[in-house]
C-alpha positions as CSV (number, residue, x, y, z in Angstrom):
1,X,-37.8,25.4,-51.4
2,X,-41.1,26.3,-49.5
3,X,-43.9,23.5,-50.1
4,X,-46.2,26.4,-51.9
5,X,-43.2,26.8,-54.2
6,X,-42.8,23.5,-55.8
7,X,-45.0,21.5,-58.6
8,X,-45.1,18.3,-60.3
9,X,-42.6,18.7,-63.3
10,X,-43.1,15.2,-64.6
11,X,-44.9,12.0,-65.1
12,X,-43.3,8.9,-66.7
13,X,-45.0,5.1,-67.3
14,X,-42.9,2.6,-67.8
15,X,-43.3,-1.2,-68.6
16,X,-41.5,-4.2,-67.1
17,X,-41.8,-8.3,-67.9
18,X,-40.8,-10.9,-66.1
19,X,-41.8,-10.1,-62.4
20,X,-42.1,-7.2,-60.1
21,X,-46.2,-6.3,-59.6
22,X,-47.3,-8.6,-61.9
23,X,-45.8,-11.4,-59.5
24,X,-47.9,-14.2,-61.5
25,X,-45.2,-13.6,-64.6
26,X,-43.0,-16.6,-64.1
27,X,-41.9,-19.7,-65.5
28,X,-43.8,-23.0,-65.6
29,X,-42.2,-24.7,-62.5
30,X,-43.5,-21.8,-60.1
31,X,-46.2,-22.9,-57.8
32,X,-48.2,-19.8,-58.4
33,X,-48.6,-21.0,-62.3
34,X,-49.2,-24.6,-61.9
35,X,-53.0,-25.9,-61.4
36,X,-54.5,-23.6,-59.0
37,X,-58.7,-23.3,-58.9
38,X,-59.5,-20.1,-60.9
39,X,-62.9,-19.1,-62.6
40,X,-61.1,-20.2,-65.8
41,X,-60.9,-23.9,-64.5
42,X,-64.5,-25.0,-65.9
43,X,-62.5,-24.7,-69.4
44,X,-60.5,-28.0,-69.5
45,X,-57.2,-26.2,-72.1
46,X,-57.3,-23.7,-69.3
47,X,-57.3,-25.5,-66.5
48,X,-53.3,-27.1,-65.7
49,X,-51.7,-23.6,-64.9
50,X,-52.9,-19.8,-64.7
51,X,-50.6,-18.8,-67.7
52,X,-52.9,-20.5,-70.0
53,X,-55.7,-18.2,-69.7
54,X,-52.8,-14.9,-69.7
55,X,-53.0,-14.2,-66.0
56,X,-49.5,-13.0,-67.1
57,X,-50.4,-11.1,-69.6
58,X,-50.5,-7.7,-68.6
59,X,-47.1,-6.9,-67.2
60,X,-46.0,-4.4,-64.4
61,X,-46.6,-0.9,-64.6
62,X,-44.0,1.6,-63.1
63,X,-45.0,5.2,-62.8
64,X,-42.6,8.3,-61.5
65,X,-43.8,11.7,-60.8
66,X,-40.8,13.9,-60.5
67,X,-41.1,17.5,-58.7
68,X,-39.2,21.4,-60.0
69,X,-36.5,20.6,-58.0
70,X,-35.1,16.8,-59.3
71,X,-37.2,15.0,-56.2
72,X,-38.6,11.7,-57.6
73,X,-41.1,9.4,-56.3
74,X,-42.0,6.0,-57.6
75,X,-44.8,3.4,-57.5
76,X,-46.1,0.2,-59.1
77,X,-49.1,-1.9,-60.2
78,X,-50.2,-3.8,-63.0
79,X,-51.5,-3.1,-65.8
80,X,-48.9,-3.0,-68.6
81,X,-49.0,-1.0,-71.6
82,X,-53.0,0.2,-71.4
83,X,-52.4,1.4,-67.7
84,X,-49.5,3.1,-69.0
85,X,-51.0,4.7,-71.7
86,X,-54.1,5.7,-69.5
87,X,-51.3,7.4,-67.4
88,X,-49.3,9.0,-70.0
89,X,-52.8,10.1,-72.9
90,X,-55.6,11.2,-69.6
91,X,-54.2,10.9,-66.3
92,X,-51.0,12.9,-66.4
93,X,-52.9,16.2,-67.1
94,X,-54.5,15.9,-63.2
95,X,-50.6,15.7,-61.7
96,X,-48.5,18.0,-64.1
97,X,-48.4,21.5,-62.5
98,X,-49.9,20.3,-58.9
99,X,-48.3,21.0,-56.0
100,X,-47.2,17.3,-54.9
101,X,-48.7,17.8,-51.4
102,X,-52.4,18.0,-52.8
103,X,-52.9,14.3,-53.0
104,X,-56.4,14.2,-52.0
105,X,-57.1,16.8,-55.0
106,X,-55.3,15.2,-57.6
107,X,-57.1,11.3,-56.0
108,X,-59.9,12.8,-57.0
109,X,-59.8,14.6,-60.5
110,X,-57.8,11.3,-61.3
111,X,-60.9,9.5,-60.2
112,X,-63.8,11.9,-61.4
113,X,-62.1,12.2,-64.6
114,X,-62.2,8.5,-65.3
115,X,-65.3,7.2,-63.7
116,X,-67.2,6.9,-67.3
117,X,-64.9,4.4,-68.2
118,X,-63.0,3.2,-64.9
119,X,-63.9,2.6,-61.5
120,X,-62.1,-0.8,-61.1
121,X,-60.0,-3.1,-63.2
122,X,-56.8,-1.5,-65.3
123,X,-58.2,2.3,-64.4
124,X,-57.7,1.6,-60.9
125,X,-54.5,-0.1,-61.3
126,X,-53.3,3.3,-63.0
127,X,-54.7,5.7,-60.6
128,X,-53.1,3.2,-57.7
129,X,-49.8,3.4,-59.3
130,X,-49.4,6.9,-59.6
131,X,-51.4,7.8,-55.9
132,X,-47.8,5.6,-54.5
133,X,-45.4,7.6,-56.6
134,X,-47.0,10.2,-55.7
135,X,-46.8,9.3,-52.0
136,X,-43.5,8.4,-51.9
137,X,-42.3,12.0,-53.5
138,X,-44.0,13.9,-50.9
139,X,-41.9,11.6,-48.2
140,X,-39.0,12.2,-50.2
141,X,-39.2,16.0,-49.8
142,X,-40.3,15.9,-46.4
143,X,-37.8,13.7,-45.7
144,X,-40.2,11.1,-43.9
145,X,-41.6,7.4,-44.6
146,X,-45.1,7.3,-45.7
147,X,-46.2,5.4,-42.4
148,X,-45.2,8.8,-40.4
149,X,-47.2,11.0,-42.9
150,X,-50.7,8.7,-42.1
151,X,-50.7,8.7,-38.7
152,X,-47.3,6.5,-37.1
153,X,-46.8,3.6,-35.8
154,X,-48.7,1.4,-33.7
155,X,-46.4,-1.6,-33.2
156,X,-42.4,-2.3,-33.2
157,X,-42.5,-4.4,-36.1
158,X,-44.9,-6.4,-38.2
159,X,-45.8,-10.5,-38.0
160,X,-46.6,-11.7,-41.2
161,X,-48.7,-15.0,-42.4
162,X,-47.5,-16.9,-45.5
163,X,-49.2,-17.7,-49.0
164,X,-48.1,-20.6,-50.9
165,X,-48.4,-24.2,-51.3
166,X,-46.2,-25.6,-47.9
167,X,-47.8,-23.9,-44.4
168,X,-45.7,-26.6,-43.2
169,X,-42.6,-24.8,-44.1
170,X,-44.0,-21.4,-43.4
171,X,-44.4,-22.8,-39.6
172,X,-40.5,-23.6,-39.9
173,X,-39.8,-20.2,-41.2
174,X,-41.3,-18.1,-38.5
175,X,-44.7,-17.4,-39.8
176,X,-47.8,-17.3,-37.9
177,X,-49.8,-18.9,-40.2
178,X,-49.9,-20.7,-44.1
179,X,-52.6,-19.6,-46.7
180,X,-53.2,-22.7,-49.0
181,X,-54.4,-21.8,-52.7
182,X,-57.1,-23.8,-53.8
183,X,-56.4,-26.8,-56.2
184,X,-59.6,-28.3,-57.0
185,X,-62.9,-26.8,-57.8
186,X,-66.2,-27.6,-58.5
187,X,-65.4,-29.0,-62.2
188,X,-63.5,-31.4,-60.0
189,X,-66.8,-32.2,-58.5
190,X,-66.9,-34.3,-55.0
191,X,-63.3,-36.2,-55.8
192,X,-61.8,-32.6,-56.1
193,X,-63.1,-31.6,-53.0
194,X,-62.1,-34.3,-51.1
195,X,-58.7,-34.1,-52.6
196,X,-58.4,-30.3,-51.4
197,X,-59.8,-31.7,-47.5
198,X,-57.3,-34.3,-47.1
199,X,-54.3,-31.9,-48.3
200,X,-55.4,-29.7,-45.5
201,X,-55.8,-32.5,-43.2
202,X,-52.1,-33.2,-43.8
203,X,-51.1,-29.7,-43.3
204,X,-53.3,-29.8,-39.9
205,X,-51.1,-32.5,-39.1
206,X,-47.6,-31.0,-39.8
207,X,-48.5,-27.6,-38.6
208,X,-50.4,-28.6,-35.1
209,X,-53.5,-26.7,-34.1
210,X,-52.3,-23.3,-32.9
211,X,-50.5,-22.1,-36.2
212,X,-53.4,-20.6,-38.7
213,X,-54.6,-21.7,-42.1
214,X,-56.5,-20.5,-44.4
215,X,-58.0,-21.2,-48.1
216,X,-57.4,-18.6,-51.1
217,X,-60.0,-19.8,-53.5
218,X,-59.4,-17.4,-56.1
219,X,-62.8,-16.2,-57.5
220,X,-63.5,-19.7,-58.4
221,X,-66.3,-21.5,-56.5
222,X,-69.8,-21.5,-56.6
223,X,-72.3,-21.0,-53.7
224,X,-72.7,-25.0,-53.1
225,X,-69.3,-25.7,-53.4
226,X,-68.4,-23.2,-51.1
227,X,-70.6,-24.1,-48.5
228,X,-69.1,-27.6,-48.3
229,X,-65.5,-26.7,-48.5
230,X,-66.7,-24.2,-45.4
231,X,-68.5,-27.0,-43.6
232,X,-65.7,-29.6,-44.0
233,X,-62.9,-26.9,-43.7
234,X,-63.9,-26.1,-39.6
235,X,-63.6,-29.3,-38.5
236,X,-59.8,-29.0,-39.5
237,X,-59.9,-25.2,-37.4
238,X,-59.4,-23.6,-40.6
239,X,-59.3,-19.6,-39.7
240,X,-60.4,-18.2,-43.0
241,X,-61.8,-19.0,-46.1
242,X,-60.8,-16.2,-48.8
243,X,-62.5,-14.9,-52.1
244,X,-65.1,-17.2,-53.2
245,X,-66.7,-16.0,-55.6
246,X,-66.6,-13.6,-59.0
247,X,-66.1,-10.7,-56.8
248,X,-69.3,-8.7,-58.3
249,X,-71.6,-11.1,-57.1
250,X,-71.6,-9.7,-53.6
251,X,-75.2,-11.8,-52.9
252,X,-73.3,-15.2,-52.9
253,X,-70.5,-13.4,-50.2
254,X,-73.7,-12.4,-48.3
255,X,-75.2,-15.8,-48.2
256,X,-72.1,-17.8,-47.5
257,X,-71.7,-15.5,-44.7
258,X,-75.0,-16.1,-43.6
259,X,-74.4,-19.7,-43.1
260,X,-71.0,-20.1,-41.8
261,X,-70.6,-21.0,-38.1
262,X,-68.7,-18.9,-35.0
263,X,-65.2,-20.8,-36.0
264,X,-64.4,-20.3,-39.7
265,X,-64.8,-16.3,-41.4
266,X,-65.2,-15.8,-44.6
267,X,-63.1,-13.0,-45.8
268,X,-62.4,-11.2,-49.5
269,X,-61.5,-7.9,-51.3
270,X,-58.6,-8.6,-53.1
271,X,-60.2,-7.9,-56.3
272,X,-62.4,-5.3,-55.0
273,X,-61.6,-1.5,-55.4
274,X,-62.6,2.2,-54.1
275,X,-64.4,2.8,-50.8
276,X,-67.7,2.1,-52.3
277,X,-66.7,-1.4,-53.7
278,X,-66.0,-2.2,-50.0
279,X,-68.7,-0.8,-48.4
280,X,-70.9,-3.4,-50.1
281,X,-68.6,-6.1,-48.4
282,X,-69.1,-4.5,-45.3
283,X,-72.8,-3.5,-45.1
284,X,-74.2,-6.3,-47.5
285,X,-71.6,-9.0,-47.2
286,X,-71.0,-8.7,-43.4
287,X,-67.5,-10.0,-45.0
288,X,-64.8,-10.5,-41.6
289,X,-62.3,-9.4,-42.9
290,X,-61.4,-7.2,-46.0
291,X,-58.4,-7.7,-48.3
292,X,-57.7,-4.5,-50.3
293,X,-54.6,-4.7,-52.6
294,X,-53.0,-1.5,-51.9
295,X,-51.7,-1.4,-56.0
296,X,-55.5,-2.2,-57.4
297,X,-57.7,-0.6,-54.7
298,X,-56.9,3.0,-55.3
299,X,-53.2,3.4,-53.7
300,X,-52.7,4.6,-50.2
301,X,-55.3,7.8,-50.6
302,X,-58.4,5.0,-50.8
303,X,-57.2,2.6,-48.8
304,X,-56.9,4.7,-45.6
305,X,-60.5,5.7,-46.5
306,X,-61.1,1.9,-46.5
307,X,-59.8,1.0,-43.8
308,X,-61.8,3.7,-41.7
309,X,-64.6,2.3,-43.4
310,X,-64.1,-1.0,-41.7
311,X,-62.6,0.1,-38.6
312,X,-65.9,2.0,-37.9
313,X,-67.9,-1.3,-39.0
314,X,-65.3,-3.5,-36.4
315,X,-63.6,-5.3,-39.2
316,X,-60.1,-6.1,-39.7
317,X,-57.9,-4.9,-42.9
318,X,-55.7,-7.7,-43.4
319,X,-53.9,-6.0,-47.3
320,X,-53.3,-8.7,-50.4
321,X,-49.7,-8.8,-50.3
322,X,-48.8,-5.9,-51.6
323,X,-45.2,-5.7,-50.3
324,X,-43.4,-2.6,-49.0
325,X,-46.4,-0.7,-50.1
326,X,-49.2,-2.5,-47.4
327,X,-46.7,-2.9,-45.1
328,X,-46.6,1.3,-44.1
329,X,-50.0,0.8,-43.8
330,X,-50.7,-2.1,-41.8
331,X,-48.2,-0.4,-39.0
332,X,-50.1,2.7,-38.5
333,X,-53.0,0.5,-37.8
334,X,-54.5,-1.9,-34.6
335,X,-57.5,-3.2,-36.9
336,X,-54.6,-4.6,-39.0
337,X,-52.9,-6.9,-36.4
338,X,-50.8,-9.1,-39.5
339,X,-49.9,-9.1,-43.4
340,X,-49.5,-11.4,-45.8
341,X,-46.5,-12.7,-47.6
342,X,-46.7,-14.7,-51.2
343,X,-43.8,-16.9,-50.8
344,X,-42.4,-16.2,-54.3
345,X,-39.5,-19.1,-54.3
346,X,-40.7,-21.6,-57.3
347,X,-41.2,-24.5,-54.7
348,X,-42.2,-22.0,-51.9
349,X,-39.2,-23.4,-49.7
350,X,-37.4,-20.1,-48.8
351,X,-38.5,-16.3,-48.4
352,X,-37.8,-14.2,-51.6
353,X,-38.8,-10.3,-52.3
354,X,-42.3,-10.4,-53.6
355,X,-41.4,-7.4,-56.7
356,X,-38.0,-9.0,-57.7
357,X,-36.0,-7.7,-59.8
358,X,-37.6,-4.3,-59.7
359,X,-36.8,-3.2,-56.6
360,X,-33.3,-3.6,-55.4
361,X,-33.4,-2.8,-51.4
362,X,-36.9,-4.5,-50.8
363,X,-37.3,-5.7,-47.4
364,X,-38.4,-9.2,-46.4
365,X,-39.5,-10.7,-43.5
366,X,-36.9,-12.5,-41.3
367,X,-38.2,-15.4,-38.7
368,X,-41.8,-14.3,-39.8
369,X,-41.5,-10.6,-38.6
370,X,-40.3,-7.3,-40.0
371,X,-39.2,-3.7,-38.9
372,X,-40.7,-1.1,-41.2
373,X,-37.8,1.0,-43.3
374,X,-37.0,4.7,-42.0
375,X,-35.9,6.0,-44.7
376,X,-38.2,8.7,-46.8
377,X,-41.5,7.4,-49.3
378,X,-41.7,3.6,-49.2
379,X,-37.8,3.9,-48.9
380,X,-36.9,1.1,-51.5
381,X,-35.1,1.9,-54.5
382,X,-36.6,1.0,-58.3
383,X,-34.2,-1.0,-60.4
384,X,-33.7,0.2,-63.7
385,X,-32.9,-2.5,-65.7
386,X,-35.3,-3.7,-68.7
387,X,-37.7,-0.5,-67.8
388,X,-39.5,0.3,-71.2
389,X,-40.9,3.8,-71.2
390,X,-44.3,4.6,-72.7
391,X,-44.6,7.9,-74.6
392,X,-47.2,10.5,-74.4
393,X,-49.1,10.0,-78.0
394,X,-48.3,13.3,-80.4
């Protein structure tokens, strides 16, 4: 069928527990649920893991867009049940009846139409989930991957750092570099801090000077704090040190910035969304390099605009692991030389697919590195299993 012919028949939501997007949903023993610094860890009954506070508490959203002729596309975020019902209740009128190749159009009426109540958070995560599906349908019926349609490769394959609690093992397992979460903060005052310096003094150690590490701080230190983990941080060669601060308060990035030295960047974004959130990391942050999360930030539509954003501004893009979604980004792009990995294995010990169980083909990265699927969309495969569909309200 000729491209003008065809429309978007469809839009489903669906809801999943117990992993996939919402990669914090997992049992006590999991590294990524035990005592990690978080702007929750002033409160002491919310303090010993992440759970406590409901970082869990959302669940994944899966959305599918399906075309007049039985083509479906896929994508995910969280976001849960109110993402879903933003999807199913407001958004679906802007995708039902366009022609699937009119992304742009439809990025923008889903935007538009929800900027009086969205513009970040759970919005974002809705219009992000349905800007993939509807990305991978379009490379489903043109029978290409998404990384051809926005502009082709740049490199063979990609190298990937790892996030998790052992860089030591990362280094073993091929990876170019270890991103360490952040234990202590400052409600752990100057004990804390020098707890978190001597874990990465032992890490130096293990991992020698040439492999990279990093801090992920999680939204959870103030500016003093952060200035001293900074300061003490270089003289281990730390590379980065990631998301300071409540990611609103873009005045604390700018001053942290301001004082760091020519050896140690400071870097954020995770939490950030829409061209305009990241322009004030660029222009008033002077942030070095920007994190977008590819499933929060506005899907692949905003995050090329992002990423132009920073490329212009000579900054790198380096995606929050976002899986097989980031990854047909970052190989279209020089400014994004490497991605991230969360090591998802409880104990952080072997390499596991970041959305298990929800996708059953998903690609991982194999001595540190990766070769970017072929096959059409984001070319993974959406497990069925324990899906619960959200209705359209009567």
């Amino acid at each position: 069928m000729e491209m003008s012919k065809r429309t978007i028949k469809s839009i489903r939501a669906y809801v999943v527990s117990g992993g996939g997007a919402d990669y914090h949903d997992q049992g006590e023993e999991h590294w990524i649920v035990k005592q990690i610094s978080t702007p929750m860890s002033l409160f002491p009954e919310y303090k010993q893991t992440r759970t406590s506070f409901g970082i869990n508490a959302l669940k994944t959203i899966v959305v599918e867009v399906e075309d007049n002729t039985g083509n479906v596309g896929f994508g995910i975020s969280t976001g849960g049940y109110p993402a879903a019902w933003l999807v199913m209740n407001h958004i679906d009128r802007f995708i039902v009846g366009q022609n699937p190749s009119d992304i742009e159009k439809m990025w923008e009426q889903m935007y538009r139409g929800t900027l009086y109540y969205g513009r970040k958070g759970i919005v974002m995560n809705a219009i992000s989930a349905v800007d993939l599906a509807l990305w991978d349908l379009l490379g489903k019926i043109r029978n290409e991957p998404v990384y051809s349609m926005i502009g082709g490769k740049v490199r063979d394959e990609l190298e990937f750092y790892a996030t998790g609690p052992r860089p030591d093992l990362a280094k073993e397992m091929g990876f170019i570099g270890g991103k360490m979460p952040l234990v202590y903060g400052p409600a752990d005052g100057e004990e804390g801090l020098k707890k978190n310096i001597e874990y990465a003094r032992i890490m130096r150690e293990a991992v020698g000077d040439d492999f990279m590490l990093m801090w992920d701080c999680w939204m959870s230190l103030d500016l003093p704090y952060a200035k001293k983990l900074m300061h003490e941080s270089e003289k281990l060669g730390m590379k980065w040190i990631e998301e300071c601060f409540n990611p609103d308060d873009y005045w604390a990035y700018r001053d942290l910035k301001k004082a760091a030295g020519n050896t140690m960047m400071v870097t954020g974004g995770e939490h950030e969304a829409t061209k305009y959130g990241f322009k004030m990391l660029i222009e008033m942050c002077d942030l070095d390099i920007l994190q977008p999360d590819v499933g929060w930030c506005g899907g692949m539509t905003e995050l090329i605009k992002i990423g132009n954003l920073a490329e212009a501004a000579g900054k790198l893009v380096i995606p929050h692991g976002s899986g097989v979604y980031s990854h047909h980004y970052v190989i279209t792009k020089l400014s994004s030389p490497f991605t991230e990995c969360l090591m998802m294995a409880p104990k952080a010990d072997k390499v596991l697919p970041q959305y298990y169980p929800l996708l059953l083909d998903e690609p991982v990265p194999v001595n540190g590195k990766l070769k970017v699927s072929d096959k059409p969309g984001f070319g993974v495969t959406l497990n069925r299993d324990n899906l619960i569909e959200v209705k359209k309200e009567a």
